[in-house]
C-alpha positions as CSV (number, residue, x, y, z in Angstrom):
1,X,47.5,-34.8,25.6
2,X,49.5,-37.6,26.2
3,X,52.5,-36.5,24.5
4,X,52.3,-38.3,21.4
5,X,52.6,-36.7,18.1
6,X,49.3,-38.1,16.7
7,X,47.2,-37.5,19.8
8,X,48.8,-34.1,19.5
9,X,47.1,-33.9,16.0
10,X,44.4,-35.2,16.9
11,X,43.3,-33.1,19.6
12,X,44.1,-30.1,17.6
13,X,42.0,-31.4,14.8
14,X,39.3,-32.2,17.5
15,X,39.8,-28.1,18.8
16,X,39.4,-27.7,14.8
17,X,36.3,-29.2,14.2
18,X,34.7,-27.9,17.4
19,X,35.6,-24.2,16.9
20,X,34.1,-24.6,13.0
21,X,31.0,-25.9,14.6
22,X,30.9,-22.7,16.7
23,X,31.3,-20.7,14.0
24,X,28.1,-22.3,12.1
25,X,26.0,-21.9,14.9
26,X,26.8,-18.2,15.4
27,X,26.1,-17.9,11.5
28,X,22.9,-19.4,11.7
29,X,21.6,-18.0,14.8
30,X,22.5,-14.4,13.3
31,X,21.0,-15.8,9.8
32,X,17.5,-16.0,12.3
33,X,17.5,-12.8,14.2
34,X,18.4,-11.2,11.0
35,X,14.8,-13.0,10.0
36,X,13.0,-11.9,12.4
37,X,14.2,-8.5,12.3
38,X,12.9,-8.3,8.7
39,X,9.3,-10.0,9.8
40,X,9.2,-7.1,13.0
41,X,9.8,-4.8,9.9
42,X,7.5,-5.6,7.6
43,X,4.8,-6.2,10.6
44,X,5.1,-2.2,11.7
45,X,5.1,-1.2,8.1
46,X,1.8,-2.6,7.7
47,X,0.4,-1.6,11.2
48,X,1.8,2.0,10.0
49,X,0.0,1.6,6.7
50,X,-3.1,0.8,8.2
51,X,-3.1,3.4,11.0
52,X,-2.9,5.7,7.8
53,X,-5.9,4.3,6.1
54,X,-7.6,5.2,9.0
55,X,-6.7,8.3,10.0
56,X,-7.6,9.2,6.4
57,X,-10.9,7.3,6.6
58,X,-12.6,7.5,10.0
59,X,-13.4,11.0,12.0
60,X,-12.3,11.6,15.1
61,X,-14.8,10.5,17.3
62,X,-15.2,7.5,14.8
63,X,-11.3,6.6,16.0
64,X,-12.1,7.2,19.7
65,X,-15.0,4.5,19.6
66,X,-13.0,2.3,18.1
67,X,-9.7,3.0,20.6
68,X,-12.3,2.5,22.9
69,X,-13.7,-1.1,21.7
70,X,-9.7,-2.1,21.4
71,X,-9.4,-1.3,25.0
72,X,-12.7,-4.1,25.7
73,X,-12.0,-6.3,22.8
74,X,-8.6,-5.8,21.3
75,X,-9.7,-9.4,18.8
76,X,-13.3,-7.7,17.3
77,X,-11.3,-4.5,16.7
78,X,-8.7,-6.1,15.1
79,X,-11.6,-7.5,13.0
80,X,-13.0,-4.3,12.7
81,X,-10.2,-2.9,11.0
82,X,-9.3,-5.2,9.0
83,X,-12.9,-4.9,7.6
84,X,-12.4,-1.0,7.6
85,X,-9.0,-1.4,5.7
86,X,-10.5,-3.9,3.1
87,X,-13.5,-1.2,2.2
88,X,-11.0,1.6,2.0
89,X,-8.5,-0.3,-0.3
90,X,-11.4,-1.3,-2.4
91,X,-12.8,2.1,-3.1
92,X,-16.1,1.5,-1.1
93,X,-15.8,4.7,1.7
94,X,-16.4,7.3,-0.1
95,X,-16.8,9.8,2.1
96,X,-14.8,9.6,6.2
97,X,-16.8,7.7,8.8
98,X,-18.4,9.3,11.2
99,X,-19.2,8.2,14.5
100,X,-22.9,6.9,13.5
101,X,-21.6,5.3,10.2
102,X,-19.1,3.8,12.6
103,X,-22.1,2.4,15.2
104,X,-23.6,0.7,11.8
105,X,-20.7,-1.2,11.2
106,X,-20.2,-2.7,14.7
107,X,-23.1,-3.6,14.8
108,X,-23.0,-5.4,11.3
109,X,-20.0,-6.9,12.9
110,X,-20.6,-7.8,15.9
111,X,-20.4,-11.6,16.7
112,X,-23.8,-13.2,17.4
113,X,-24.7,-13.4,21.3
114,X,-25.6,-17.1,22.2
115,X,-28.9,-16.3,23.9
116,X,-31.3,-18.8,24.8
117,X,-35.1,-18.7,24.6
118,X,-36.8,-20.6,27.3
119,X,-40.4,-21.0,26.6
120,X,-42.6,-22.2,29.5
121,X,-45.6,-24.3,28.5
């Protein structure tokens, strides 16, 4: 500030502008988190929906084999209920699965093991 009138105005127009592009910022950071808050939301809603379809579905000991599989292979269980959740919505389970029922489907499910055959002539 060098005393003159316009570099006076100017600099206040300068503290104008810069204070304006604060302001935006703030807005649009608070725009995001206000996104993501809604995407945490709807993510639990849906974890708490398909806990329930479980809970309804599967038996008790049928829910501890696959807490346990979660523990080993949190990626195949995921998989698991996803499959479990997709029979359950479409009216396939008529009755809960039990443990056995649930030993059936993992093994339906379970990724093929690269195993190699080595023949010896």
């Amino acid at each position: 500030m060098s005393g003159s009138p316009n570099d006076d105005r100017l600099e206040e127009l300068r503290e104008q502008r810069l204070q304006e592009l604060r302001d935006e910022k703030g807005q649009q950071q608070g725009g995001q988190r206000q996104q993501e808050a809604a995407q945490e939301a709807a993510r639990e809603q849906a974890e708490a929906k398909q806990e329930a379809l479980l809970k309804q579905h599967l038996t008790d000991d049928a829910r501890q084999r696959l807490s346990a599989i979660e523990m080993s292979k949190p990626d195949f269980a995921e998989k698991v209920k996803q499959q479990l959740v997709a029979l359950a919505q479409s009216g396939r389970i008529q009755d809960r699965i039990d443990e056995d029922q649930m030993r059936e489907l993992l093994q339906e499910l379970k990724p093929d093991s690269n195993s190699y055959n080595i023949r010896r002539r």
